[in-house]
C-alpha positions as CSV (number, residue, x, y, z in Angstrom):
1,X,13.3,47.7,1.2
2,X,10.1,49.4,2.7
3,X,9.1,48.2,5.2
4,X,5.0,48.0,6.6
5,X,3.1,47.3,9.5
6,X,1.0,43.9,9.7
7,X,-2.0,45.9,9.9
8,X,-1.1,47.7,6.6
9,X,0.0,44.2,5.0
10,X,-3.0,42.7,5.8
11,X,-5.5,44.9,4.0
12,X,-2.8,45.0,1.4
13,X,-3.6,41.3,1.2
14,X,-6.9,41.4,1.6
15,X,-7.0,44.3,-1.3
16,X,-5.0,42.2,-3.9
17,X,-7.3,38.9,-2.7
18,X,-10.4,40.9,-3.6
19,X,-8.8,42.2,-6.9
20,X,-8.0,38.6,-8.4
21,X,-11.2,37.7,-7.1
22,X,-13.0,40.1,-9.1
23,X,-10.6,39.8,-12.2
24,X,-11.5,36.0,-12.0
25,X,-15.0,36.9,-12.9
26,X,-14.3,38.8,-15.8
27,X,-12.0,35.7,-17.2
28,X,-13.9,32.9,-16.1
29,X,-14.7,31.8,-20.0
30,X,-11.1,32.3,-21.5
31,X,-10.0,30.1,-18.4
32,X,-12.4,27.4,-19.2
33,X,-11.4,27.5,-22.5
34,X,-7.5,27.2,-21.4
35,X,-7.8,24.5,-19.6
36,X,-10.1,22.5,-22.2
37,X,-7.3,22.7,-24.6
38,X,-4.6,21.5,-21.8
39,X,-6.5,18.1,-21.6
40,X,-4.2,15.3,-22.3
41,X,-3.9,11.7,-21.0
42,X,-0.9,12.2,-18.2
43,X,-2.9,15.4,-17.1
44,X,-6.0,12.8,-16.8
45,X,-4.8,10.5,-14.4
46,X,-2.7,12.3,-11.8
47,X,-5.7,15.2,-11.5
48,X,-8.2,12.5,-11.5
49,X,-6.8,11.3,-7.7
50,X,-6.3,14.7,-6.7
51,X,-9.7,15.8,-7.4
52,X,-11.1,13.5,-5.7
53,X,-12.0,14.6,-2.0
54,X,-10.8,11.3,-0.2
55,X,-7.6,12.3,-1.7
56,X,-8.2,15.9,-0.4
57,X,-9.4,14.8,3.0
58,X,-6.5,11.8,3.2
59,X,-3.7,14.0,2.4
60,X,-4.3,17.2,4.1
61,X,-6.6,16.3,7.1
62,X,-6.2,12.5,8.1
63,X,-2.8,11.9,8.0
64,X,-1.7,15.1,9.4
65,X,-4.0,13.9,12.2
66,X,-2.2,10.7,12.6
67,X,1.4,12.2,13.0
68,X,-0.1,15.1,15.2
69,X,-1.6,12.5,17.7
70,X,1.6,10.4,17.7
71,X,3.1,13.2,19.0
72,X,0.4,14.1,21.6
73,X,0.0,17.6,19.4
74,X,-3.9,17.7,20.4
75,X,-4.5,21.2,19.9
76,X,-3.5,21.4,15.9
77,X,-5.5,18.2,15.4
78,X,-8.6,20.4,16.9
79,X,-8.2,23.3,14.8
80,X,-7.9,21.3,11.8
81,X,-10.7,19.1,12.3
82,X,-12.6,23.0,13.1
83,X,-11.4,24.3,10.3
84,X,-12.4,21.5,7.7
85,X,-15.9,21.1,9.4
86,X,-16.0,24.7,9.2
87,X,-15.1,25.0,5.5
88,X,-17.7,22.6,4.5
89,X,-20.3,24.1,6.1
90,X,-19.3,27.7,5.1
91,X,-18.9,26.5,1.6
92,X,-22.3,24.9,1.6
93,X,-24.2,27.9,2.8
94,X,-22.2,30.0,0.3
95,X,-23.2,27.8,-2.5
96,X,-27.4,28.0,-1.3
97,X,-27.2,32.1,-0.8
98,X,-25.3,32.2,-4.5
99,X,-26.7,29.3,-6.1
100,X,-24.3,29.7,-9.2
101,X,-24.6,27.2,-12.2
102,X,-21.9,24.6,-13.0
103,X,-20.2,25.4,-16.3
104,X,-20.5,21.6,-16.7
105,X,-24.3,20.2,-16.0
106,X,-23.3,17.0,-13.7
107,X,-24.7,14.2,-11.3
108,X,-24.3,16.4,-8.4
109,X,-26.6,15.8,-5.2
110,X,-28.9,18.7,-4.8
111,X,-26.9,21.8,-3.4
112,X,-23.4,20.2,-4.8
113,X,-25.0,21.3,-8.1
114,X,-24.2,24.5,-7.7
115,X,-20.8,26.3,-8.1
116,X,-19.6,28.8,-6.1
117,X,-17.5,28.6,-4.0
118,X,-15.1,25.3,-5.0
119,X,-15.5,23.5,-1.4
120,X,-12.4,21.3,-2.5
121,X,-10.9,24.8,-2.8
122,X,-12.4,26.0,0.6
123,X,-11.5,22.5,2.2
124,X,-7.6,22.5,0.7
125,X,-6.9,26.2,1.6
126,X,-8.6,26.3,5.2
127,X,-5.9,23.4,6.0
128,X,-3.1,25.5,5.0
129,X,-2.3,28.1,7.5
130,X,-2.4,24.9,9.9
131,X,-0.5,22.3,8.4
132,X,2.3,25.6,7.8
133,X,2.4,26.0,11.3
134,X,2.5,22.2,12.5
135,X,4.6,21.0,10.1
136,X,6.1,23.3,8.6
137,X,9.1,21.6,6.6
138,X,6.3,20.3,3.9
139,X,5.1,23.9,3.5
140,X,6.2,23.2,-0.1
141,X,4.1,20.4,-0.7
142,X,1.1,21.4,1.2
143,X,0.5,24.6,-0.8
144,X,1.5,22.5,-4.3
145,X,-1.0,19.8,-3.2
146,X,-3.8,22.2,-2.4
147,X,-2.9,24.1,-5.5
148,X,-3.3,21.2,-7.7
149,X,-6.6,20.5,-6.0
150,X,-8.0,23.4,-7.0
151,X,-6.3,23.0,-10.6
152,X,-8.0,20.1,-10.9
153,X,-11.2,21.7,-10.3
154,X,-10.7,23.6,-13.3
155,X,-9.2,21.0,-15.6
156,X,-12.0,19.0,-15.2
157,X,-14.7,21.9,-15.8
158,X,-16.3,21.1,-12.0
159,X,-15.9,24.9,-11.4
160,X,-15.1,28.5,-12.7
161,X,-12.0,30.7,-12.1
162,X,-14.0,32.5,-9.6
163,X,-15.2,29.8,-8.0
164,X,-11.8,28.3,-7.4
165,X,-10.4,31.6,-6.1
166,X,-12.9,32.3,-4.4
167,X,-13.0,29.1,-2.2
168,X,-9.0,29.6,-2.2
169,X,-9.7,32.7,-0.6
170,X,-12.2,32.3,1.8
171,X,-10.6,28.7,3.0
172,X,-7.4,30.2,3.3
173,X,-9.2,33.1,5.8
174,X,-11.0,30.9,7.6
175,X,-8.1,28.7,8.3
176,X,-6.4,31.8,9.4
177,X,-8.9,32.8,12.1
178,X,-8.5,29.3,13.5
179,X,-5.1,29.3,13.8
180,X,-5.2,33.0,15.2
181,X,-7.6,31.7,17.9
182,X,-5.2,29.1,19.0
183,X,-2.4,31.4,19.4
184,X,-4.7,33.9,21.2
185,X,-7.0,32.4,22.9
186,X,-6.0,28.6,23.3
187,X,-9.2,27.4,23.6
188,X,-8.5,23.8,23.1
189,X,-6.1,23.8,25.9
190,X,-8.4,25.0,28.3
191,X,-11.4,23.0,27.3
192,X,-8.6,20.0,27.7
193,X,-7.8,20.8,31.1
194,X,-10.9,20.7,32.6
């Protein structure tokens, strides 16, 4: 096996992110249409509570919270709550520079009308790198969960392909640099301190 530097992994990563990004645009209609013909009444019900963002918000962000403070674990409850404030806003500015239709016309609120990026995709993959590193026997079901979050963007025609990727994507980065600011820089702990 050959092996490669972090540095050299990381834009490898980044390079592959970028390519599935892009190849998203180019399918975005043949995935609409897959999905349209997956509908069925089983698929209906368990997507409907995960697409919801209480669910979202309950399962990755306030119950983590709650076990985190039990066990005095301050500084992951801070970067989480960073990273999901920062997902929302990133994916609401994102959404006003782009301003991309809906493939489904909706009773959205003003900039919510527009598509890209998914912020339930933003939101679910910003928690990731986070939740992985706190509590890290669920890995499993975190990445599952915020898969079928953005899934369920799609089954429901909320969002394209690209959109969903997209907000994948960025989330996951952004809950990346947060994490990699804890280890560096351990802001939290020295703001606690004081």
């Amino acid at each position: 096996m050959v092996k490669i530097g972090k540095k050299k992994e990381r834009i490898l990563i980044i390079a592959a992110a970028l390519f599935l990004l892009l190849i998203s645009f180019f399918i975005n209609n043949k995935a609409a249409f897959l999905f349209a013909n997956a509908r069925n009444y089983f698929f209906d019900i368990a997507l409907n509570w995960i697409t919801n963002f209480g669910s979202l918000f309950f399962v990755l962000f306030l119950i983590p919270t709650l076990f985190s403070l039990r066990e005095k674990k301050y500084n992951h409850v801070f970067y989480l709550w960073i990273s999901f404030l920062f997902s929302v806003i990133i994916s609401l500015l994102l959404k006003f520079i782009f301003a991309s239709p809906r493939p489904l016309e909706g009773n959205f609120i003003g900039i919510l009308n527009y598509s890209f990026p998914s912020m339930h995709a933003l939101v679910a993959f910003a928690a990731l790198p986070i939740l992985d590193k706190e509590f890290r026997k669920l890995r499993v079901f975190w990445i599952l969960f915020a898969f079928f979050v953005a899934v369920s963007r799609l089954y429901f025609n909320y969002h394209y392909l690209s959109d969903v990727v997209g907000g994948a994507f960025i989330g996951y980065a952004a809950g990346l640099m947060f994490l990699n600011l804890e280890q560096k820089y351990n802001i939290f702990k020295k703001v606690y301190k004081k």
